[in-house]
C-alpha positions in Angstrom: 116.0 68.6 95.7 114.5 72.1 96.0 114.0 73.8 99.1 112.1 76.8 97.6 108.9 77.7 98.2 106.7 80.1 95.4 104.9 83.3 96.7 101.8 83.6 94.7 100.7 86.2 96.8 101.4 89.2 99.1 102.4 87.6 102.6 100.9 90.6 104.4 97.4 91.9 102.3 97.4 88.4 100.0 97.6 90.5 96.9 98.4 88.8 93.9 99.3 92.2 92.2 103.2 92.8 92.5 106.2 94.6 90.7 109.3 92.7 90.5 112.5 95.0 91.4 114.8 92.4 91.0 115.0 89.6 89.3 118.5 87.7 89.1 120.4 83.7 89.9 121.5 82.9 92.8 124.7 82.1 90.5 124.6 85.4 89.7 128.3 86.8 91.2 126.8 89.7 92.8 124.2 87.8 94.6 126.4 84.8 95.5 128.8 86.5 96.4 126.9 88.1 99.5 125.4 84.8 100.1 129.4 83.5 100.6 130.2 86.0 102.2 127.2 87.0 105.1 127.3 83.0 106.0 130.6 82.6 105.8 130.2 79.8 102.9 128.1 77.8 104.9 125.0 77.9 102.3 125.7 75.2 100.0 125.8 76.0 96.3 123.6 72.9 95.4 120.8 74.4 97.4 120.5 77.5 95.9 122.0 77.0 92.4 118.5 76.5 90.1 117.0 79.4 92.2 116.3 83.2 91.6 116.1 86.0 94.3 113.6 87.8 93.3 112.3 90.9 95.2 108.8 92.2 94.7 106.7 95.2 95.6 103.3 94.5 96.5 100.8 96.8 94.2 98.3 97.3 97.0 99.8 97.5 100.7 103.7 98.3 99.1 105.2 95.6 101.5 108.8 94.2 99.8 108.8 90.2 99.9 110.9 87.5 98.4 108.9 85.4 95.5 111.6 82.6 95.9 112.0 81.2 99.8 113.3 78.8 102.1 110.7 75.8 103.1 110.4 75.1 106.3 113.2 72.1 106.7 115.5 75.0 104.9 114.6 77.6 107.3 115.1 75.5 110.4 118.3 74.7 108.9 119.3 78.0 108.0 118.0 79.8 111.9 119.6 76.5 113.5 123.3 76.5 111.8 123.9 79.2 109.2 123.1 82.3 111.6 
């Protein structure tokens, strides 16, 4: 089951015209690592395993968002018992 969500668009100007500035797993140890660690290993692997963090740039208004998030039964899940 995937609890990602795709950004086709800038969530503040609704640009479609971005810059990726990073672009790596979830698996990757860096990345997971921090995960483990700021949630105290509550973030299942399963969940995030077949996902990327990827941070963009938005071309026309510069705002940094997230291509890859949380849906809406992740996010209430993450607000409710992970933070």
């Amino acid at each position: 089951m995937n609890s990602f969500l795709i950004r086709d668009k800038c969530p503040v100007c609704y640009s479609r015209e971005s810059k990726i500035l990073i672009d790596k797993s979830y698996t990757d140890e860096s990345i997971f690592n921090f995960i483990k660690t700021y949630y105290k290993n509550r973030i299942k692997y399963e969940l995030i395993k077949n996902n990327r963090y990827k941070l963009l740039e938005c071309k026309n208004c510069n705002t940094f968002f997230q291509k890859e998030i949380f849906d809406e039964k992740a996010t209430n899940k993450l607000y409710e018992e992970y933070i």
